[in-house]
C-alpha positions as CSV (number, residue, x, y, z in Angstrom):
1,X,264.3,59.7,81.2
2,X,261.1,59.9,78.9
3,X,260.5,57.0,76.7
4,X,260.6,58.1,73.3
5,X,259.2,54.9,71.9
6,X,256.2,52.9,73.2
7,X,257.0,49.0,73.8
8,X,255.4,46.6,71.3
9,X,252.9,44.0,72.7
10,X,253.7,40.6,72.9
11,X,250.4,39.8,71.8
12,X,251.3,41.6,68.4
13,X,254.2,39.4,67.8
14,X,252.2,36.6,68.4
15,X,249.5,37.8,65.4
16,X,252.7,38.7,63.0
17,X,254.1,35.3,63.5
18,X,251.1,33.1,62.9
19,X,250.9,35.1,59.7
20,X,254.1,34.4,58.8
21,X,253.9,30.9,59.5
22,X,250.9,30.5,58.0
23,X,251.7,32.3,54.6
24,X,254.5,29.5,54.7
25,X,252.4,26.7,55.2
26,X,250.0,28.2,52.4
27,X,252.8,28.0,50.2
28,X,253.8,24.5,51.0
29,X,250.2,23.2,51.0
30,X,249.7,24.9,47.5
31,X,252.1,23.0,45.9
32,X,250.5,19.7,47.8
33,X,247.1,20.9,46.5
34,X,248.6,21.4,42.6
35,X,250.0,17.8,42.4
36,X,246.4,16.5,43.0
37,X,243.8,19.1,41.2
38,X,243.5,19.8,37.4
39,X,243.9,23.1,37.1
40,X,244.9,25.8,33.8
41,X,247.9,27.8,34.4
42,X,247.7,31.0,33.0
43,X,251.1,31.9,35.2
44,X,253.4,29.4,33.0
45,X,252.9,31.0,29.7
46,X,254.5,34.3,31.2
47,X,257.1,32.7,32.6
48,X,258.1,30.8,29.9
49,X,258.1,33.7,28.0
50,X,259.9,36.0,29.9
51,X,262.5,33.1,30.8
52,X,263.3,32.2,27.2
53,X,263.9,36.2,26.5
54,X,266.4,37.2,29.3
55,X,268.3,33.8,29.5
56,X,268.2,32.8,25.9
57,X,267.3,35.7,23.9
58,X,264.0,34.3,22.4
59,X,261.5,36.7,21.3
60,X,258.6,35.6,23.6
61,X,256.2,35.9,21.6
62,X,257.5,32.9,19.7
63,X,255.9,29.6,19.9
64,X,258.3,27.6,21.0
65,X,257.7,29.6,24.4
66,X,254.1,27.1,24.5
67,X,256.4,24.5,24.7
68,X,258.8,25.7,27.2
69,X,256.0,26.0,29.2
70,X,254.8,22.5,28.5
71,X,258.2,21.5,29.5
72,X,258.1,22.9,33.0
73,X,255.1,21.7,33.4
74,X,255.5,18.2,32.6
75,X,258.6,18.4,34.7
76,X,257.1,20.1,37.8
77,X,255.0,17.3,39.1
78,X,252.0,19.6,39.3
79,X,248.7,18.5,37.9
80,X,248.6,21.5,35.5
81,X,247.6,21.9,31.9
82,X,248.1,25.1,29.7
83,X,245.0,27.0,28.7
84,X,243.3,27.0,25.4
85,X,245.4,29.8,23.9
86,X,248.8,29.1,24.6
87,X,249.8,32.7,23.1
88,X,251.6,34.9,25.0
89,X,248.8,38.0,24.7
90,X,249.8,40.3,27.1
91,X,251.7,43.3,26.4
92,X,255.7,43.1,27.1
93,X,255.3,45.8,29.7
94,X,253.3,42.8,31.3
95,X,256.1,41.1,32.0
96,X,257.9,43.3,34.2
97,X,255.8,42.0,36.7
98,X,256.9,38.7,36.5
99,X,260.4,39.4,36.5
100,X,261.3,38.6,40.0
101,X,259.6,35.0,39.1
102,X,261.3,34.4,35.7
103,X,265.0,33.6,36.7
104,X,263.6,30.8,39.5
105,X,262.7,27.7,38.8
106,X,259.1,27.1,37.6
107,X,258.1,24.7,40.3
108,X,259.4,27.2,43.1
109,X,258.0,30.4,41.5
110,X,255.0,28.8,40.7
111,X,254.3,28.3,44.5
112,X,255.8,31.6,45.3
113,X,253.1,33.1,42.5
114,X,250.5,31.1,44.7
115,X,251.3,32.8,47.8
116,X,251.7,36.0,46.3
117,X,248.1,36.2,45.0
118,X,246.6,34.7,48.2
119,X,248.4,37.7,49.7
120,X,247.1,39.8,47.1
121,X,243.6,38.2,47.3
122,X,243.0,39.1,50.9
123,X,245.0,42.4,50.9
124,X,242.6,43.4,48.3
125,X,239.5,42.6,50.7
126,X,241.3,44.9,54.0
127,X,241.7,47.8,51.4
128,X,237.6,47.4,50.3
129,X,236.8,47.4,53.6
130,X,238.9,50.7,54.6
131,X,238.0,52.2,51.8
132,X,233.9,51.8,52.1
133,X,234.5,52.6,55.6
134,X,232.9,49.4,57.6
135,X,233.5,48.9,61.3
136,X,234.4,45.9,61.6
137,X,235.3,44.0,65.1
138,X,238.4,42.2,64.5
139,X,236.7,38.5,64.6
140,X,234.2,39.9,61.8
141,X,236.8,41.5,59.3
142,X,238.8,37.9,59.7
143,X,236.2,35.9,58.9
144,X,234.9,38.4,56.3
145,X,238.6,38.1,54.8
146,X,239.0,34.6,54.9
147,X,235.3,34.0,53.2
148,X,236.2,36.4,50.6
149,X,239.8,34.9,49.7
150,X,238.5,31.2,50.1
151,X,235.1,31.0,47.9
152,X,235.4,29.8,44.6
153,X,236.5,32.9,42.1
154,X,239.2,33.8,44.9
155,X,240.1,30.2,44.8
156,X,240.1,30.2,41.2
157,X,242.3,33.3,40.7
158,X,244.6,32.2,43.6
159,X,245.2,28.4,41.8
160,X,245.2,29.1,37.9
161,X,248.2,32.3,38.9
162,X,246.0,34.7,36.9
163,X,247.4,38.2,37.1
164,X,244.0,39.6,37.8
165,X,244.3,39.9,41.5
166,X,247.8,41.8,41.7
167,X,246.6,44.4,39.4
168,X,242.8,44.8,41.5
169,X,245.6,45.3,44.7
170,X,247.2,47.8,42.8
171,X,244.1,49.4,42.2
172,X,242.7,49.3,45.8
173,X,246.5,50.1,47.4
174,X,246.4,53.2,44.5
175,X,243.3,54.8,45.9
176,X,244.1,54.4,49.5
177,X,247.4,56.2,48.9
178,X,245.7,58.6,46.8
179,X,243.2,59.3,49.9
180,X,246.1,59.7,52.3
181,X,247.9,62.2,49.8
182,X,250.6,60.4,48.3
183,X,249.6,61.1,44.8
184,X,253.2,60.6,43.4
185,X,253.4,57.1,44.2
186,X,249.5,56.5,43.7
187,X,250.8,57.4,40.4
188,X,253.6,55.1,39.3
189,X,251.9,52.4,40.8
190,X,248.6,53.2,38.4
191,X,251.1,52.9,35.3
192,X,251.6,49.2,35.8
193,X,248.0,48.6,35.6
194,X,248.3,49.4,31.9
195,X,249.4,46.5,30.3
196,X,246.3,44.9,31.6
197,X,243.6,47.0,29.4
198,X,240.9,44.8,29.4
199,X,240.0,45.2,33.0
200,X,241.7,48.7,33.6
201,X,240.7,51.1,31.2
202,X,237.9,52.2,32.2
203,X,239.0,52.5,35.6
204,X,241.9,54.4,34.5
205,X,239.6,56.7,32.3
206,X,237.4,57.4,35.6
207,X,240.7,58.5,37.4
208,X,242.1,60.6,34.9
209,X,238.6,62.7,34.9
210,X,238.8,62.8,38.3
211,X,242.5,63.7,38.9
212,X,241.9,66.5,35.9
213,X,238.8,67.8,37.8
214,X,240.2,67.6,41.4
215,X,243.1,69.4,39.6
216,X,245.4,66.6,41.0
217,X,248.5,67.6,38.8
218,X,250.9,65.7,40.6
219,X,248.9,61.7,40.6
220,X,249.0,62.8,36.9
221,X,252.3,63.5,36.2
222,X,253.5,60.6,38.1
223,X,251.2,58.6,35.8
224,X,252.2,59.4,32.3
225,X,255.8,59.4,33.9
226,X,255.6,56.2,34.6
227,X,254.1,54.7,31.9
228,X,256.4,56.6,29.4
229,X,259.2,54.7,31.9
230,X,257.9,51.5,31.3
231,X,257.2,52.1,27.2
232,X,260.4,53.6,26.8
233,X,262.4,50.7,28.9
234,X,260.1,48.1,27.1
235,X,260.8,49.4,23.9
236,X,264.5,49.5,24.4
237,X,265.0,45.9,25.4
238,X,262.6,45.0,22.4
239,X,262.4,47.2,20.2
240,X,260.2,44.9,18.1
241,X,257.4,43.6,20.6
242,X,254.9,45.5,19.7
243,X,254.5,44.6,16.1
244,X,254.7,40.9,17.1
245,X,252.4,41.4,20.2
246,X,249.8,43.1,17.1
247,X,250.9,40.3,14.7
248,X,249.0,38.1,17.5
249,X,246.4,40.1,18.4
250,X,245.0,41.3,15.0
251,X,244.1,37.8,14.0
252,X,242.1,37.2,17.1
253,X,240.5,40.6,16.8
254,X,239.0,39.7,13.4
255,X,236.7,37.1,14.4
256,X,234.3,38.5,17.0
257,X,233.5,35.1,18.5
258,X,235.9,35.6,21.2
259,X,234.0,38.5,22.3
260,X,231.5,37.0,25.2
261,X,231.0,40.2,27.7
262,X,228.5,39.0,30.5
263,X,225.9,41.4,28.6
264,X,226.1,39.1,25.6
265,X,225.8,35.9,28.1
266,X,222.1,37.7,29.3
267,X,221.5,38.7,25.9
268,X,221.8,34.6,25.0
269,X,219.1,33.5,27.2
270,X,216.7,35.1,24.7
271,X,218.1,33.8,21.4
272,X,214.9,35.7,19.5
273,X,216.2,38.4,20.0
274,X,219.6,38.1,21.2
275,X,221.4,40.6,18.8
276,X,218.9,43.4,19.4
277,X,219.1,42.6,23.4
278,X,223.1,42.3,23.7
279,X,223.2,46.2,21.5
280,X,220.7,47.3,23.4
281,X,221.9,46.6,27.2
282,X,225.5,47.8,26.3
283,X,223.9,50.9,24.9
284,X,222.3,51.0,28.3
285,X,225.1,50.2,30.3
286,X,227.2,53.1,28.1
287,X,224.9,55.6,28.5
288,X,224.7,55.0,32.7
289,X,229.1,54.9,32.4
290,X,229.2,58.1,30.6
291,X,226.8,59.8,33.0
292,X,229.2,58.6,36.0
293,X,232.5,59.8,34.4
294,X,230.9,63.8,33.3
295,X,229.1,63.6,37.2
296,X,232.5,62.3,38.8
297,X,233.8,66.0,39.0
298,X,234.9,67.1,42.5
299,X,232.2,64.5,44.4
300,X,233.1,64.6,47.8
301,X,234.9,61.5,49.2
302,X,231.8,58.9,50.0
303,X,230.5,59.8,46.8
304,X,233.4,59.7,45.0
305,X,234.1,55.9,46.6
306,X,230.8,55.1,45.6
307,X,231.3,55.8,42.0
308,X,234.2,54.2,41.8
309,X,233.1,51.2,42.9
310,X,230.6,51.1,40.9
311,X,233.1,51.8,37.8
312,X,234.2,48.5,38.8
313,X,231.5,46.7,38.2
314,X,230.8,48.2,34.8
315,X,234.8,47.3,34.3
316,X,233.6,44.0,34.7
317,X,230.2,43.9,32.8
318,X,232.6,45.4,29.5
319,X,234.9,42.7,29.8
320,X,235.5,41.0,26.9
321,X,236.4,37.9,28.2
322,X,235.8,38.0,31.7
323,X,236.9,35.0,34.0
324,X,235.6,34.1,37.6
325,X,239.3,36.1,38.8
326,X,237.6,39.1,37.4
327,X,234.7,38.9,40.3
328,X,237.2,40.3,42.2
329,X,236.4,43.9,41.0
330,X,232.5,43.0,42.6
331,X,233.9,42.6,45.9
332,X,234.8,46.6,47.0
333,X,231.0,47.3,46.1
334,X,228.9,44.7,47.8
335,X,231.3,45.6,51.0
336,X,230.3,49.3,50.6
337,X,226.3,47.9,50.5
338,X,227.0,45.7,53.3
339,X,228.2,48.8,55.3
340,X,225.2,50.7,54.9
341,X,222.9,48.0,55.6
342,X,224.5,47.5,59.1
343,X,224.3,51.6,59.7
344,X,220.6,51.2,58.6
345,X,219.0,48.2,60.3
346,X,221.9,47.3,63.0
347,X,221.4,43.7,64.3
348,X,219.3,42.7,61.4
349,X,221.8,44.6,58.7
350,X,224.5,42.3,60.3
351,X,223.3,39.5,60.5
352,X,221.7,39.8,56.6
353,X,225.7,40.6,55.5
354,X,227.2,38.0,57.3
355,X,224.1,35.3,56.1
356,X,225.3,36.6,52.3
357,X,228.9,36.5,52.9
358,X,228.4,32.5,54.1
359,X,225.9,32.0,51.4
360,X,228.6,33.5,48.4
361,X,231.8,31.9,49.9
362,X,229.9,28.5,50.5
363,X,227.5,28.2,47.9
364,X,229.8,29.3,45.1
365,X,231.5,26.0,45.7
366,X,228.2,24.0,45.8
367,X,227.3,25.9,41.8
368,X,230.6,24.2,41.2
369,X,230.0,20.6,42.4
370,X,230.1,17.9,41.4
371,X,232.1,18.5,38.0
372,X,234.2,20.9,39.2
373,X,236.7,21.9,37.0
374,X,239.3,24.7,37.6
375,X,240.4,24.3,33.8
376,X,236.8,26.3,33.1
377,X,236.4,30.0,33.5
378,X,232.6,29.7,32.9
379,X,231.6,27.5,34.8
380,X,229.3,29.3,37.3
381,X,227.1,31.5,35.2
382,X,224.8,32.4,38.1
383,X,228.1,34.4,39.4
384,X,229.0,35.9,36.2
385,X,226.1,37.5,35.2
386,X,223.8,37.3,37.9
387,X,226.0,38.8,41.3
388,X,227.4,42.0,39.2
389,X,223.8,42.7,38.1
390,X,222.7,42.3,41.6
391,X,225.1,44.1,43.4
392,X,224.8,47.2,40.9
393,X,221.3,47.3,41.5
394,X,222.1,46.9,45.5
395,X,224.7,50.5,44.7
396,X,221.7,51.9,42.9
397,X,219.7,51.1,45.7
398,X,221.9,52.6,49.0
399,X,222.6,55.8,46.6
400,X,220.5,58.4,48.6
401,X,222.0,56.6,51.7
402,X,225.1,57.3,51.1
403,X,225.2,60.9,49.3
404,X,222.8,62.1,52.0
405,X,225.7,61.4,55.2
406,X,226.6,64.7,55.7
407,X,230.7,65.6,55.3
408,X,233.5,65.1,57.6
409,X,236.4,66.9,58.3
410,X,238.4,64.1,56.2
411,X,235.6,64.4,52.8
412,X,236.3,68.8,53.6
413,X,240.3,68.1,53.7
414,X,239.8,65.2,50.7
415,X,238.2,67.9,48.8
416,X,240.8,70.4,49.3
């Protein structure tokens, strides 16, 4: 009789079970590691606010949903403070996110959150590297992982349960399906990056160029279906968020001060001329975006991977208040440069990436030290300005090397 299924090796349940156990242990540890570190949780606020709504009918939006989360806090145990703005100033169609969190416990979900966005964190890293196409041996893409998940803005992203890293996932998870033809669900999945403007829309522009040129009718269908789902759903829970979400946001959009891109940050270390320099390099920056969204039409695959990763570094150089979890969106391009510096000098290539990758997970902790505070978003400006201006000039620099590989039978059937 022919075997119609081929036996699983021992050695993979071996792997899947140290995972499992060690996600657990993560998520134990965490809650070990939050009794005894200041940190800002920008998860509780959230929470809070989606908690009061369904269980008590508050509009959360309110304030009293700051000191709900205070509450929790205090009552958690966990060495936790809330951050500056204690506003709830993401969209309601945010929320739906945390919805699966909101009727637990804080203290539980909280830990949960935690291990979700270390998932999230390293997940995020596997898809970079499938998507710029790295061979990797199996010790390498561990260690590459771990580094990646472990230095300090992964850290950072992972302890303050900043959203930041689930919607980069969603991003890289989007694209992947999107490459293997499963535009439908490529789609939905796109429409819950929406709430999160600030770092998507950009990214979301870029796609929808793409998708129109590519003539991917389908990924956009899907899209605006789902995020006339979510609008519609949102609006008939609360019919009234919006206005109160603008009632909050209006006020902070009047005084510019809050505006501090990483362009404004360079622009600052000139104060003569810090106006004229912060105008002129987004100008700069503009111009080079709008060149890569009217040049994005039907690129074949390594191009079009390039490009996008280089979208999100721009995503991250327009932010208007960027954080160390928004370094993320740097990753998925210094992989891609790290791959074609192996294909180009071998031994040497390697050994170069794998010097950086220690040097970035090791010495982002020693900028840190020895005030290091998690409460701080700003604390490293060497990594906020100075890794997404290097590794866009790194993507300028590997350009001919990577529009000059000649196509595949996957970039023919990508462009089909």
């Amino acid at each position: 009789m022919t075997k119609r299924y081929r036996p699983t090796a021992i050695s993979q349940y071996i792997v899947f079970t140290v995972i499992v156990f060690a996600v657990i242990g993560f998520g134990f540890g965490s809650t070990i590691l939050m009794r005894r570190i200041p940190f800002a949780d920008h998860f509780a606020i959230p929470w809070a606010a989606g908690r009061s709504w369904l269980l008590e009918g508050t509009n959360p939006y309110e304030i009293s949903v700051a000191e709900l989360a205070d509450t929790a806090i205090n009552e958690s145990g966990l060495s936790a403070v809330l951050p500056d703005e204690t506003d709830l100033f993401q969209p309601l169609i945010n929320l739906f996110i945390y919805l699966p969190f909101i009727l637990i416990p804080y203290r539980i979900s909280r830990a949960i959150w935690v291990t979700l966005s270390l998932l999230a964190t390293g997940l995020s890293v596997i898809l970079a590297i499938k998507l710029s196409g790295w061979k990797l041996s199996f010790i390498e893409r561990t260690v590459i992982i771990l580094m990646y998940t472990f230095w300090l803005p992964g850290a950072f992203s992972i302890i303050t349960g900043q959203l930041t890293p689930i919607i980069i996932l969603i991003f890289l998870f989007s694209i992947t399906l999107i490459m293997n033809g499963q535009d439908t669900t490529a789609g939905f999945l796109l429409a819950l990056t929406f709430g999160s403007l600030l770092t998507s829309i950009i990214i979301l522009l870029f796609l929808t160029i793409w998708a129109v040129s590519m003539k991917k009718w389908t990924l956009l269908k899907a899209y605006f279906a789902g995020l006339a789902f979510i609008l519609v759903l949102s609006w008939l829970l609360l019919p009234s968020w919006f206005m109160d979400w603008l009632s909050i946001i209006i006020p902070k959009l009047q005084n510019l001060a809050w505006v501090q891109t990483p362009l404004l940050t360079i622009a600052a270390l000139l104060p003569g001329i810090e106006k004229f320099l912060g105008i002129f390099l987004h100008v700069m920056l503009g111009v080079f975006l709008l060149i890569q969204l009217i040049t994005v039409v039907k690129e074949s695959r390594q191009k079009f991977v390039w490009k996008l990763f280089i979208i999100f570094i721009i995503a991250f150089l327009f932010n208007l208040q960027p954080s160390m979890a928004h370094l993320l969106l740097v990753l998925p391009a210094l992989i891609f440069v790290f791959r074609f510096w192996v294909e180009r000098w071998r031994i040497f290539g390697r050994l170069l990436s794998m010097g950086i990758i220690l040097l970035l997970s090791i010495g982002s902790w020693l900028l840190a030290l020895p005030d290091l505070q998690i409460t701080e978003q700003d604390s490293t400006t060497i990594l906020m300005v100075g890794l997404p201006i290097i590794v866009l000039v790194s993507m300028l620099w590997i350009r001919w090397w990577a529009f000059r590989i000649p196509k595949f039978e996957s970039e023919k059937k990508f462009n089909a």
